[in-house]
Backbone as CSV, one residue per row, in Angstrom:
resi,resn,N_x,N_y,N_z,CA_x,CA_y,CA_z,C_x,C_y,C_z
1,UNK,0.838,-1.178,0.000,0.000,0.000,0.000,0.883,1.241,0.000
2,UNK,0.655,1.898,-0.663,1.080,3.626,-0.664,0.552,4.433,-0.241
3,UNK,0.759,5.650,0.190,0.205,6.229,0.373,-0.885,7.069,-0.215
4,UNK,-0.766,7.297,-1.773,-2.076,7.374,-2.576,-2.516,6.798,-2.208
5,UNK,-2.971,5.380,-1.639,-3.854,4.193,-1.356,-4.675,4.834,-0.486
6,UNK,-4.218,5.690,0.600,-4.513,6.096,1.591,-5.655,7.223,1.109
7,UNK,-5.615,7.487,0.624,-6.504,8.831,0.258,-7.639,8.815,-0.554
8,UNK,-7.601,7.182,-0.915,-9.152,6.898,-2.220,-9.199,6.196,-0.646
9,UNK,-10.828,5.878,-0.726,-11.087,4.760,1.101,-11.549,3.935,-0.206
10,UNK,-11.634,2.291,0.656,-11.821,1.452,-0.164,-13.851,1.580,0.068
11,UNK,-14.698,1.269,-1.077,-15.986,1.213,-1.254,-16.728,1.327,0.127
12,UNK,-16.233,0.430,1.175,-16.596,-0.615,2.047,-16.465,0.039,3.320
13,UNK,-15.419,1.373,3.487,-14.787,1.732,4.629,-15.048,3.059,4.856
14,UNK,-14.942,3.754,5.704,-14.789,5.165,5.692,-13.652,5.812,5.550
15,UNK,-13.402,6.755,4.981,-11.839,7.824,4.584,-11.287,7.682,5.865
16,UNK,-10.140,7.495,5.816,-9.310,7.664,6.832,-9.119,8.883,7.460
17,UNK,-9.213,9.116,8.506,-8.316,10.550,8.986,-6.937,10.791,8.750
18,UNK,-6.059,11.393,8.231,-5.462,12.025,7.788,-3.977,12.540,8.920
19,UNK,-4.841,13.452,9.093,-4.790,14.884,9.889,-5.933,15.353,10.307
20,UNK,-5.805,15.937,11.525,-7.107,16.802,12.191,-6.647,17.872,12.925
21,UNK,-6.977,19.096,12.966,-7.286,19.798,14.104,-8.183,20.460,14.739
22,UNK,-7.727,20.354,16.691,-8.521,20.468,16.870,-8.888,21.928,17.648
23,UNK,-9.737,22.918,17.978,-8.700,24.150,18.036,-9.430,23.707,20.077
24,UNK,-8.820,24.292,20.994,-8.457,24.232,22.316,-9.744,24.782,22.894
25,UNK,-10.834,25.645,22.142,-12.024,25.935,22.801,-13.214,24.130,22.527
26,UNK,-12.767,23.777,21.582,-13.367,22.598,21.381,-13.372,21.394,22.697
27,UNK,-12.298,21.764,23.368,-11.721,20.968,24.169,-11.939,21.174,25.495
28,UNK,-11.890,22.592,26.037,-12.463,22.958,27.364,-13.471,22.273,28.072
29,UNK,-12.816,22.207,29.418,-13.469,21.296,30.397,-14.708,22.633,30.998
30,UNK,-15.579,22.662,30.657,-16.454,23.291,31.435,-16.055,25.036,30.799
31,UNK,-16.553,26.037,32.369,-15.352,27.140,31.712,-14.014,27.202,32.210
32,UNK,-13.578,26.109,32.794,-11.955,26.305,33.361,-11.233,26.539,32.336
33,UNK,-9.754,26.090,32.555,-8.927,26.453,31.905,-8.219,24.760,30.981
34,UNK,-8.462,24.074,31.941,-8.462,22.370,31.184,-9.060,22.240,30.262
35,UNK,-8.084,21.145,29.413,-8.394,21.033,28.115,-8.576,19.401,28.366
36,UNK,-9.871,18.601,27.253,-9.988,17.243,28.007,-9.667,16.905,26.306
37,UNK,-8.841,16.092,25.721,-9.064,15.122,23.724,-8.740,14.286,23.960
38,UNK,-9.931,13.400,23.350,-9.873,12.137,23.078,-9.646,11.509,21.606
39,UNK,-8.388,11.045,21.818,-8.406,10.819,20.231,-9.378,10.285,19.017
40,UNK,-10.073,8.950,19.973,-10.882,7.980,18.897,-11.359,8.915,17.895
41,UNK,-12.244,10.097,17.902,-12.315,11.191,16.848,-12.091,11.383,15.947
42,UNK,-10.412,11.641,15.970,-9.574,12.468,15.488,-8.324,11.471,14.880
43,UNK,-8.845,10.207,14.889,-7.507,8.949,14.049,-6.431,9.533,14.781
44,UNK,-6.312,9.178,16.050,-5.505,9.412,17.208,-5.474,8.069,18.157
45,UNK,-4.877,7.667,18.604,-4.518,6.346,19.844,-4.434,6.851,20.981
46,UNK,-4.095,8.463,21.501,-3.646,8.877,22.515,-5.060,9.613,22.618
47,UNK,-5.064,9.971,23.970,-6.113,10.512,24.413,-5.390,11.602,25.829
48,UNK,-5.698,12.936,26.380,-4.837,13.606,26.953,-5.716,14.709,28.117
49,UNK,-5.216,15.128,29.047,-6.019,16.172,29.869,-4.391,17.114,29.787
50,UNK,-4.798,18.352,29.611,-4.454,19.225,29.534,-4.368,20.396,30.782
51,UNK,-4.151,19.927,32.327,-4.761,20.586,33.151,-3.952,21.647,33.748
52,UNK,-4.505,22.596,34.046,-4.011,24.402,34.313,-5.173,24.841,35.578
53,UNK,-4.565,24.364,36.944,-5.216,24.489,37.968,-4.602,25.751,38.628
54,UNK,-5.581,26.447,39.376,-5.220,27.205,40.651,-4.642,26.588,41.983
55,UNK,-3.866,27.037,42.679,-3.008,26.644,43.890,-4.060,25.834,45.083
56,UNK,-4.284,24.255,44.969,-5.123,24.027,45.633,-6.558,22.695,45.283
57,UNK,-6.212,23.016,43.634,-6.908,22.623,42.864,-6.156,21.379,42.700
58,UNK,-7.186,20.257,41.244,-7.117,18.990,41.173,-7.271,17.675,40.887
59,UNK,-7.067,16.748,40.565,-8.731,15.618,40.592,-8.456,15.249,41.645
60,UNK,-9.603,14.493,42.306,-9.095,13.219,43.325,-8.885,11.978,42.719
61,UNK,-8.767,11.306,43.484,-8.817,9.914,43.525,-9.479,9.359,42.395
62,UNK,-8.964,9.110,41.534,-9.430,8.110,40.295,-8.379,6.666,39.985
63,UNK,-8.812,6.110,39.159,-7.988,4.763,37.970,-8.568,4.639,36.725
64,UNK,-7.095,4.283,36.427,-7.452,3.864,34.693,-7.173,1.925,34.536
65,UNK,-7.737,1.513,33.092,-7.214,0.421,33.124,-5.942,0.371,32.023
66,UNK,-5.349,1.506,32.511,-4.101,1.375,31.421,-3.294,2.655,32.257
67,UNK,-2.083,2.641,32.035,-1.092,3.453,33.035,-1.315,5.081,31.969
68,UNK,-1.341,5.687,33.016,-0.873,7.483,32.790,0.397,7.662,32.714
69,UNK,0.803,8.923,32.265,1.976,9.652,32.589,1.650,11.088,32.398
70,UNK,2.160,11.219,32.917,1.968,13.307,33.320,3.562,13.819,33.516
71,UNK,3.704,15.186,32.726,4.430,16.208,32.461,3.658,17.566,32.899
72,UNK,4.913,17.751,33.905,4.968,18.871,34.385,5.248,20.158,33.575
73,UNK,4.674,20.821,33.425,5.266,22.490,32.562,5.123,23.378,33.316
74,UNK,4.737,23.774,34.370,4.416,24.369,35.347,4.092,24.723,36.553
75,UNK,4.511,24.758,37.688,3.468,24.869,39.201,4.603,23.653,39.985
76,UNK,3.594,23.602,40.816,4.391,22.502,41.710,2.795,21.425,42.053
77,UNK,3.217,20.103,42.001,1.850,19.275,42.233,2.390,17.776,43.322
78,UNK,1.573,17.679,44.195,1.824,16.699,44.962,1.264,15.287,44.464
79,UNK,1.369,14.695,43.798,0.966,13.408,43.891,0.519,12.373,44.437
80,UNK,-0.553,11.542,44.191,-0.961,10.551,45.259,-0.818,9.095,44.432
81,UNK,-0.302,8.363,43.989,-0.277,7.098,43.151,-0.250,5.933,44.163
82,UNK,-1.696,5.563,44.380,-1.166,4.389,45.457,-1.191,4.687,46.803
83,UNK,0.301,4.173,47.295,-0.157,4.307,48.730,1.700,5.331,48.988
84,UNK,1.761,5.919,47.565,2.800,6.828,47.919,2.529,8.040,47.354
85,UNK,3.290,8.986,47.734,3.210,10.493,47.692,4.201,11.116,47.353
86,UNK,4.316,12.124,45.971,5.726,12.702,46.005,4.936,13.833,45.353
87,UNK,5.992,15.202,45.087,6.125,16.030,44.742,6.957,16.231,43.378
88,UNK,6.554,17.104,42.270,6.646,17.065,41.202,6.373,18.558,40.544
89,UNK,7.543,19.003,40.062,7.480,20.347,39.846,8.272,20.619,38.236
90,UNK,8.184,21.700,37.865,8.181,22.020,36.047,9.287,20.872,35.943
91,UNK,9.011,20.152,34.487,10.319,19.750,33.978,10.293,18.340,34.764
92,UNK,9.172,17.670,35.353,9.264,16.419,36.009,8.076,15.993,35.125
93,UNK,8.471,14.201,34.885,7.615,13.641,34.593,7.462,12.448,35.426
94,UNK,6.049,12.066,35.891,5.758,10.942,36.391,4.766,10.198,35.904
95,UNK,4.811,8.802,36.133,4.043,7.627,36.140,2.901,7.034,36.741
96,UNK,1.941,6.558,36.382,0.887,5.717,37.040,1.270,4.138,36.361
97,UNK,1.114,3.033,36.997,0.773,1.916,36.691,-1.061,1.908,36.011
98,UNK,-1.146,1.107,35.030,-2.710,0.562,35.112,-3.397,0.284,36.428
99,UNK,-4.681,0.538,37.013,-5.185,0.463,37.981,-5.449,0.640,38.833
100,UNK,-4.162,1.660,39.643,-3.900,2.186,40.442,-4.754,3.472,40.794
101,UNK,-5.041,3.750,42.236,-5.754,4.769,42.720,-4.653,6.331,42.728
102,UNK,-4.993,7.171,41.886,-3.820,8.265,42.198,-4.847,9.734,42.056
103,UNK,-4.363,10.752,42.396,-4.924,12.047,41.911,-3.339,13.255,42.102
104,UNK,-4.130,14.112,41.857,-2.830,15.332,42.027,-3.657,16.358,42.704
105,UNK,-2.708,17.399,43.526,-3.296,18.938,44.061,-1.964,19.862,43.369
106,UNK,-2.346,21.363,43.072,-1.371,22.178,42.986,-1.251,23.054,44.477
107,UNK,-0.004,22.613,45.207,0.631,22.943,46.350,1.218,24.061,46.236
108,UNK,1.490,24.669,44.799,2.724,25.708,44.988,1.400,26.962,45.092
109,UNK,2.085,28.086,44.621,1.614,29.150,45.062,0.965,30.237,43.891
110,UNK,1.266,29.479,42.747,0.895,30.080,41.297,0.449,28.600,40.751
111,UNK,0.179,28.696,39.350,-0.808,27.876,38.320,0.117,26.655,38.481
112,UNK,-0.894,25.785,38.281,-0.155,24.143,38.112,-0.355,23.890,36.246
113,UNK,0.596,23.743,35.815,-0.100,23.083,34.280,0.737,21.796,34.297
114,UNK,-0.461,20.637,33.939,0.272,19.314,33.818,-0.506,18.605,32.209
115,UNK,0.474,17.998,31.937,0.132,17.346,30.508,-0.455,15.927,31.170
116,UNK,-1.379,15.565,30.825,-1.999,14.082,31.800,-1.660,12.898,30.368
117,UNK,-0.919,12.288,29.996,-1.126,11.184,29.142,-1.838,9.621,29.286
118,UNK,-3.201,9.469,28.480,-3.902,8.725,28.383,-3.843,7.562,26.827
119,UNK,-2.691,6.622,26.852,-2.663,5.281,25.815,-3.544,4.381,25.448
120,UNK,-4.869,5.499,25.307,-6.090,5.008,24.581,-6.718,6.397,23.900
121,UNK,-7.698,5.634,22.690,-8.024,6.358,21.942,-9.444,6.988,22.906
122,UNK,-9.792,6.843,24.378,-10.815,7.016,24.446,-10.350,7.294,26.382
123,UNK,-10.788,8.376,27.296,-10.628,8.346,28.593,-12.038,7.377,29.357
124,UNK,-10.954,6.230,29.824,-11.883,5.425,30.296,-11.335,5.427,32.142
125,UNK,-12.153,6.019,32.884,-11.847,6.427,34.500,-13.141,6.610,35.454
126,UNK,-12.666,5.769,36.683,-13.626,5.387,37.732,-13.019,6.064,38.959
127,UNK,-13.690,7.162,39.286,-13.491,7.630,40.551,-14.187,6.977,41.843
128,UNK,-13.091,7.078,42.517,-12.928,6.783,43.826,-14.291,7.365,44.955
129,UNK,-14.385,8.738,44.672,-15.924,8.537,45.371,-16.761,7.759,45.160
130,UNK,-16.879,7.958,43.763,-18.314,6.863,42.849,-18.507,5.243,43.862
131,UNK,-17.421,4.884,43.961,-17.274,3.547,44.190,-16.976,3.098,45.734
132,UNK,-16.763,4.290,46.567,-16.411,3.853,47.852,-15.393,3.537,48.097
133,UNK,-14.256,3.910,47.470,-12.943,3.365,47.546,-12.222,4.155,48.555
């Protein structure tokens, strides 16, 4: 297959996505400042939270059935993964395992921005209130 191939869809299928964009008001969580994309959409595998909290702010307690990773660009954020706790500030990246109970707060004293990485085309997450955990 070539890539011309790519650009007729066969009878049977739908056109492939390409390329997409998507512009960042599309994406807003509510009126905050978080941005929530899910790829399945957009012929994407990754799926992402974009979050830009005030000093204090957060999720709680959630899991995925597939591991996170989050990049720091900003702020300072305490971590909860489990049954440990660290701190994580610009220029740090950390880990979740699949399954695991974790959330974040921004501790520092100005904006937290964290890149949340999700290795599905779709955010699939069960919070910890919901369930009594």
């Amino acid at each position: 297959m070539t890539s011309a191939d790519l650009l007729v869809p066969a009878a049977s299928t739908a056109a492939p996505i390409l390329a997409a964009l998507v512009h960042a008001d599309a994406l807003r969580v509510g009126t905050g400042r978080t941005l929530r994309f899910e790829g399945r959409g957009h012929g994407s595998a990754i799926s992402y939270f974009l979050v830009d909290n005030d000093p204090g702010q957060g999720p709680d307690l959630h899991r995925h059935p597939y591991p996170e990773t989050w990049i720091v660009f900003e702020g300072e954020a305490r971590f909860t993964v489990g049954d440990e706790q660290f701190v994580a500030t610009a220029g740090d990246t950390a880990t979740c395992a699949a399954g695991l109970w974790h959330g974040f707060k921004n501790v520092g004293t100005g904006r937290l921005k964290v890149l949340g990485i999700h290795p599905s085309d779709t955010i699939i997450q069960e919070n910890a209130d919901e369930v009594g955990a």
